[in-house]
N, C-alpha and C positions, 0 to 999 in steps of 0.2 A: 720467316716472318717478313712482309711486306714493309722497305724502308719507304717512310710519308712524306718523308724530310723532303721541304724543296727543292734542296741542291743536289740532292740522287737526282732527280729528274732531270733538271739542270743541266747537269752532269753527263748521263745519257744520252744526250742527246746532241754531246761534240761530236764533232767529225771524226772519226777512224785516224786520218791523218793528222793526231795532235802537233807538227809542225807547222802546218800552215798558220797563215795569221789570223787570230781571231780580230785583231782591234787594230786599227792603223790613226794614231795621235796626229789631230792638226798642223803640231810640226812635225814630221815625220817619222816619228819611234811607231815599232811594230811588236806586237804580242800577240805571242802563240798560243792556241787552245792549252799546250802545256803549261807555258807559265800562267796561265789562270790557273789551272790544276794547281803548280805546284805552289805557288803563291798564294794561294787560298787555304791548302795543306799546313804551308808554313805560318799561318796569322790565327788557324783554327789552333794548331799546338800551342803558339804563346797563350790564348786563353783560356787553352784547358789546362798549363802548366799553371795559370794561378789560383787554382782551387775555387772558383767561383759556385757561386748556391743554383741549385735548380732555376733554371728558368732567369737565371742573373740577365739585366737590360744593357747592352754595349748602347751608350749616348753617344752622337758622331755629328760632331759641328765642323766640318773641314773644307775646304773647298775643293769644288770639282774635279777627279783625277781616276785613271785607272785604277789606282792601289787603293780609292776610296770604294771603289766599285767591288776590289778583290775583300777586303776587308765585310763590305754585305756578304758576299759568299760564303768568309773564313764563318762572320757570324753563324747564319742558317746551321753550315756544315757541322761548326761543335754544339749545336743545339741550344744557342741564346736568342734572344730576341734582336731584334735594333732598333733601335732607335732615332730616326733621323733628325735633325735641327736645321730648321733654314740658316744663312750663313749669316742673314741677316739679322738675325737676333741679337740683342742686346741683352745687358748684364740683367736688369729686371726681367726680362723673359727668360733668361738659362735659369736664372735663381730658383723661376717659380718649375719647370720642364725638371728639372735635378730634382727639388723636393720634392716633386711630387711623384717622380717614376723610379727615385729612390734605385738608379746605373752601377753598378757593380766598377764599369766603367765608363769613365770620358774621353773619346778621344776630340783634341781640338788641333786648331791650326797654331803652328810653333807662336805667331805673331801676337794670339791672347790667351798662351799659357797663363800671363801669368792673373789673368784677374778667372780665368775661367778656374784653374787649380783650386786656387780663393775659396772660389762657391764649391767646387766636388766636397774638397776635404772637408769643408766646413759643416757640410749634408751629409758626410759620412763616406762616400765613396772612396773605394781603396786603393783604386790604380786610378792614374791623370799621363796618357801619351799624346803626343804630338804628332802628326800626319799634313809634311808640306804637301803643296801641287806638282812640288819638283822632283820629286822622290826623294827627300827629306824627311827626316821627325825619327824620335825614339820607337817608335811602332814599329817602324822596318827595323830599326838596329836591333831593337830586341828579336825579327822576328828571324831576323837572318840566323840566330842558331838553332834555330830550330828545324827539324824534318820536314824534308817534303813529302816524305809520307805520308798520308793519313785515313782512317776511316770513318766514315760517314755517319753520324752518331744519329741512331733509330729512333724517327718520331714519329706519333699516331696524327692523323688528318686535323682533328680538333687541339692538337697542340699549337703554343700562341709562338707567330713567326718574326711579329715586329709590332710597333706599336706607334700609330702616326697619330701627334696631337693636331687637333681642328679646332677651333674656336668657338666658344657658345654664345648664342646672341645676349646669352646675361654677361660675356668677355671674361668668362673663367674655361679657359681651355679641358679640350676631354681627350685623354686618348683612344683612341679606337685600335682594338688589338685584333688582328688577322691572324690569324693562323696559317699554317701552312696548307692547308685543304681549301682554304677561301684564294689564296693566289697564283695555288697551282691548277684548280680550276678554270680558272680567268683567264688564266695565261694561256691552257690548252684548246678554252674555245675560243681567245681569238685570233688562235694561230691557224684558225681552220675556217671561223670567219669571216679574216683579211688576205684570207687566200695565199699565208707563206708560200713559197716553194723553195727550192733547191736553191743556191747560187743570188738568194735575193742579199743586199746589201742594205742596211740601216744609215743613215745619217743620225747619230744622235746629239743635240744642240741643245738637249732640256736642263735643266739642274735636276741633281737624283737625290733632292731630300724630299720630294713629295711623290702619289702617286703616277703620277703621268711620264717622268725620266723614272728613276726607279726602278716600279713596278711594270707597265704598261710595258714602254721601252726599252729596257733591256732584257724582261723576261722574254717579250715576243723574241728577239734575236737571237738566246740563247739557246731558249728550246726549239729554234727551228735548226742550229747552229749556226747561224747565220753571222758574219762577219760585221763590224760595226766603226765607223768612220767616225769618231768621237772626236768633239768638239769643245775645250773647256767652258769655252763664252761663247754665245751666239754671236756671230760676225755676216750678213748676209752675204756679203761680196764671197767671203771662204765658205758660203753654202752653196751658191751658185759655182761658185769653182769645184766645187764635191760632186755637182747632180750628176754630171754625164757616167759618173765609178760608183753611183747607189740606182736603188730600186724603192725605196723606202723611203716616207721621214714624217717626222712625227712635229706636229707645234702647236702654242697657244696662240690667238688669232693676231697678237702684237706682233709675232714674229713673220707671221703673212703679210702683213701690212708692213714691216719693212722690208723683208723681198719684193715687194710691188712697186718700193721707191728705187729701187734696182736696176738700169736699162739693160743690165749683163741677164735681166730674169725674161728668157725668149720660148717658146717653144722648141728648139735646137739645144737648148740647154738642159729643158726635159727629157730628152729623148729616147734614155734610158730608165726614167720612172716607173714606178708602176702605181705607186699609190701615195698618196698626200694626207695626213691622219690630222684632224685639228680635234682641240676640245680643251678642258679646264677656265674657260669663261665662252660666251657667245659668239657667235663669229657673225658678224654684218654684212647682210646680203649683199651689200656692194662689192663688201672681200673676196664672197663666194663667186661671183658674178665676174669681177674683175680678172680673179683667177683662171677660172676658165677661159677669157678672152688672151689673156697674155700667153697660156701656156699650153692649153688647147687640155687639161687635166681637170678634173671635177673634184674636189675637195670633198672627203668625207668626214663628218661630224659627226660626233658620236659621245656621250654622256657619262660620268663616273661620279664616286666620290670618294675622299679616303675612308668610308667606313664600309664600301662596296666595292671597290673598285671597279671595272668597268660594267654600266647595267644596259644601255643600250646603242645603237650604231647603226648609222644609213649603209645600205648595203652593198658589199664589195661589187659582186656581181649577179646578175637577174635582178636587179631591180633597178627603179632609179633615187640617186643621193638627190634629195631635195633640203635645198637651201631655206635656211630658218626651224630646218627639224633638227633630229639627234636619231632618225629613224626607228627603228624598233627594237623590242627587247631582244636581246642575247636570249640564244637557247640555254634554258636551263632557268633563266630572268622570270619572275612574275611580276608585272608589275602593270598597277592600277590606279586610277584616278578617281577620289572620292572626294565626299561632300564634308562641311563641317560636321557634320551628324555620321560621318562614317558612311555612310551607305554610297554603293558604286553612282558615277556618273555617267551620261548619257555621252557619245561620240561628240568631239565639240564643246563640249561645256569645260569649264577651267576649277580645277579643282588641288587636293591637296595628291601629291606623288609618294607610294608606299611601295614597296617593292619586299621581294623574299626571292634566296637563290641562293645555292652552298658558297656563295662568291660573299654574301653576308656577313660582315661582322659577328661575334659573339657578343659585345658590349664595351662600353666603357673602361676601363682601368681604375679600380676600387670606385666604380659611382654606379652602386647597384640600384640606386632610386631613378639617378636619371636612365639607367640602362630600360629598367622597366617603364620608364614615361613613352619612351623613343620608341616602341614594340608594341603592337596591335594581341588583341587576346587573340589571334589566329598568326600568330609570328612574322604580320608585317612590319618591317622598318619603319620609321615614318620619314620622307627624306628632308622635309623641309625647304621641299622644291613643290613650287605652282608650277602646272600646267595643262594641257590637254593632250588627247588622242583622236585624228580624225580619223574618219568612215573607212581610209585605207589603211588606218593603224602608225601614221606614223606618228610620233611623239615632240612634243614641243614646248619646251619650259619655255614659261612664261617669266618668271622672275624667282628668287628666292625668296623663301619668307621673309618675312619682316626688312630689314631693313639693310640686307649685308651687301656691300660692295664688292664686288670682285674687279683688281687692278690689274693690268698686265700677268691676267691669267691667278694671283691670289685672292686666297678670301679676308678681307678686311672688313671685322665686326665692330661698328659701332660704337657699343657699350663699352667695351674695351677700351676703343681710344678715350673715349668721353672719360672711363673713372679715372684714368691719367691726367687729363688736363683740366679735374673738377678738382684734383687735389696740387692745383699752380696758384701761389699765392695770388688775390687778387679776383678769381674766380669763383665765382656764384653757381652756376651752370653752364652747361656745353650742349648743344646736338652735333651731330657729325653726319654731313648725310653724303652722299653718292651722284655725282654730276657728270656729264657727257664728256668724256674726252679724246680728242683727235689718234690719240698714242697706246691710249692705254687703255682705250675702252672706256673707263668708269673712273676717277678717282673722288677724295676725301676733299669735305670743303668741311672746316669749323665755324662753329655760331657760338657765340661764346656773350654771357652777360656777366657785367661785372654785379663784384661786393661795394655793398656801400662807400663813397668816398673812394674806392680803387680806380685806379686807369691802368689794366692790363693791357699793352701789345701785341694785337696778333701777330706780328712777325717776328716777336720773339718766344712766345707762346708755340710754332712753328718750331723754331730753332733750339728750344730746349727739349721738345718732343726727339728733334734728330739725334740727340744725344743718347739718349735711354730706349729708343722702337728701333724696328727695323723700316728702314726707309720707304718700303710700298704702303706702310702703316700709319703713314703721318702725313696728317691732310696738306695739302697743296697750298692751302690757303684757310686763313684765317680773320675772319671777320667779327668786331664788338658791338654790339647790338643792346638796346635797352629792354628791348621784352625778344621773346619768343611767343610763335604764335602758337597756341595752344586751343583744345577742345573743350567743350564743357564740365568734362572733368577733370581737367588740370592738364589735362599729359599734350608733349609737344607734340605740333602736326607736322611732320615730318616730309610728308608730302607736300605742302603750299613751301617750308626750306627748298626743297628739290627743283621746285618749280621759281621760286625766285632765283636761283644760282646757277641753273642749266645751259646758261649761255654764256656762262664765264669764262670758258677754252672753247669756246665756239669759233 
């Protein structure tokens, strides 16, 4: 019987010589393809020693480290799901991510045991471990007695692999559950794509609770066995010190834009590059442009989402990476540009983005109404991205629906922050919209009208927000206003906000 399981693949696909280093840590600790093996062996036994249910969800809020990375694997190998958690979430965001994915386990960072514990046990979960950055936490202690032996536990293509929460523009988060056929797909074509070869080296500088570190970058590496120069926190100076020992590297466009404030970022320091990967927010032609001038390298852009993982990408080689595209679909990708009314668009024209492709999602996680809203009667996704296709097919979002911010590479939904700070005494209503920013591409400005008789603060309105969001989530700025401007039929215009506050980090 054919094992489906991710991590066979994975697995397979180490080098012959499990000695060699697979990962060489910022400060300089080194691991072997073996100790992935056997570390991954060791963390898959602890979990299947605690009798967990079919299909039980491992939730992992911890901060960036290899043993976090082994723990994705240990997941895959004994056949659970994971569950990732930005780090940056707050107790109101775990409360709601636990209730509602309902974790067999949590693992967190030693330092909010004790209020994350709080919310598992209190949602029922039945194991709560700890996983420092340092190689620290109950996790390892527990895992250390356990075998490093283990096998592969057999899973079919449609079985679910992880389950990444995304935000709805109504600000009620969806999981999106992949399966092991949708990632291991992904991973195979664009390992062949992006043109892997033998001896290539990854810089990897991303956080791996979301697509893009993860999935994207650590599977490309692994399935090609490719060694990986892992970085807990993006530091440009220690990336530029890394180019000349990779081949590889992967970023959101904040991270390009500080390599460029870098005089150590030369062409001599590229030298041994081969490829420069951007994506997860827009990247500005000036970025693109500047780049190549500095470094004599072409930056290729390329398109994903956590419910797709990656759908399209300018191309490695035989063609050319043109700046302000996401070039074309991935083999195996369908994807098309239609009108309100459904019906295909013509070359040029700016329309709604649907796509279909085994890289696809199955649906939502218990939200079978919105799974069916999001899904065309011929099984297109609907992605929620504007854009067009030109005459040569390359691909170009144009913006996201409605109204969503993307900050230094995250999706920040509106509605979301608004039902938070509609419910701050004092407040009447909120809009939240998305403004031009030097750093980060896009951030949050609030508009905020008082209740009768209130004088709410916006800069403490601000500041109670930091306490409970995660910090890309909380607008920059906050402003008290006596009307909002609105359309004829009530609802705010969010665009004339946009256009009065766009010059405000200008």
């Amino acid at each position: 019987m054919t094992n489906h399981n991710l991590f066979a693949a994975l697995r397979a696909a180490f080098p012959a010589a499990l000695d060699e280093v697979a990962i060489e840590t910022g400060d300089g600790l080194l691991y072997s393809w073996r100790d992935l093996e056997h570390g991954s062996a060791m963390m898959a036994n602890l979990l299947q020693s605690l009798n967990l249910p079919e299909g039980a969800r491992i939730a992992v809020q911890v901060e960036k480290s290899v043993e976090a990375m082994v723990l994705y694997l240990a997941t895959l190998r004994a056949g659970y799901v994971f569950l990732p958690l930005n780090t940056a979430y707050q107790s109101l965001e775990i409360e709601y991510f636990i209730g509602n994915a309902e974790p067999s386990v949590v693992v967190c960072s030693s330092a909010n045991f004790g209020w994350v514990s709080k919310i598992a046990f209190k949602a029922g979960t039945q194991h709560v471990f700890t996983l420092g950055d340092d190689r620290t936490g109950s996790l390892l202690e527990r895992a250390a007695h356990c075998s490093d032996q283990h096998e592969v536990v057999v899973k079919q293509p449609d079985d679910m692999a992880a389950i990444l929460y995304t935000s709805g523009t109504t600000g009620r988060s969806k999981g999106a559950m992949l399966s092991h056929g949708n990632l291991l797909s992904n991973a195979r074509v664009l390992q062949d794509y992006w043109g892997w070869k033998q001896g290539d080296v990854l810089i990897h500088a991303l956080p791996i609770f979301h697509v893009h570190g993860l999935f994207v970058a650590i599977h490309g590496a692994l399935i090609n066995g490719s060694k990986m120069i892992w970085l807990a926190k993006f530091d440009p100076k220690k990336v530029i010190e890394k180019l000349p020992q990779a081949t590889v590297f992967m970023g959101v466009p904040t991270l390009y834009v500080r390599l460029l404030a870098e005089p150590g970022l030369t062409v001599d320091a590229c030298r041994s590059m081969r490829l420069f990967i951007a994506g997860s927010a827009p990247l500005l032609i000036e970025t693109f442009r500047e780049w190549q001038a500095r470094t004599g390298h072409t930056i290729l852009e390329r398109y994903g989402m956590s419910e797709t993982a990656m759908l399209t990408s300018n191309p490695y080689q035989g063609g050319e990476r043109r700046g302000g595209t996401v070039g074309f679909a991935l083999p195996g990708v369908s994807l098309r540009v239609v009108g309100d009314d459904g019906q295909g668009l013509p070359p040029g024209e700016i329309g709604n983005i649907q796509v279909k492709g085994p890289n696809v999602f199955a649906g939502y996680w218990r939200m079978p109404e919105k799974t069916a809203e999001e899904f065309t009667a011929d099984g297109y996704f609907k992605t929620g991205d504007v854009g067009k296709i030109d005459a040569d097919g390359y691909i170009t979002i144009v913006g996201r629906s409605k109204d969503l911010i993307i900050s230094g590479g995250y999706n920040v939904y509106p509605a979301e922050i608004e039902g938070y700070i509609n419910e701050l005494p004092g407040v009447a209503e909120s809009a939240v919209v998305g403004v031009p920013h030097p750093d980060f591409g896009e951030v949050g400005v609030a508009v905020v009208i008082a209740k009768p008789g209130a004088t709410p603060d916006g800069a403490r309105i601000v500041a109670t927000l930091k306490s409970s969001l995660a910090n890309f989530k909380v607008p920059k700025q906050c402003f008290v206003v006596s009307e909002l401007p609105r359309n004829t039929m009530g609802k705010v215009q969010k665009n004339v906000l946009r256009e009065q506050y766009k010059a405000l980090f200008a």
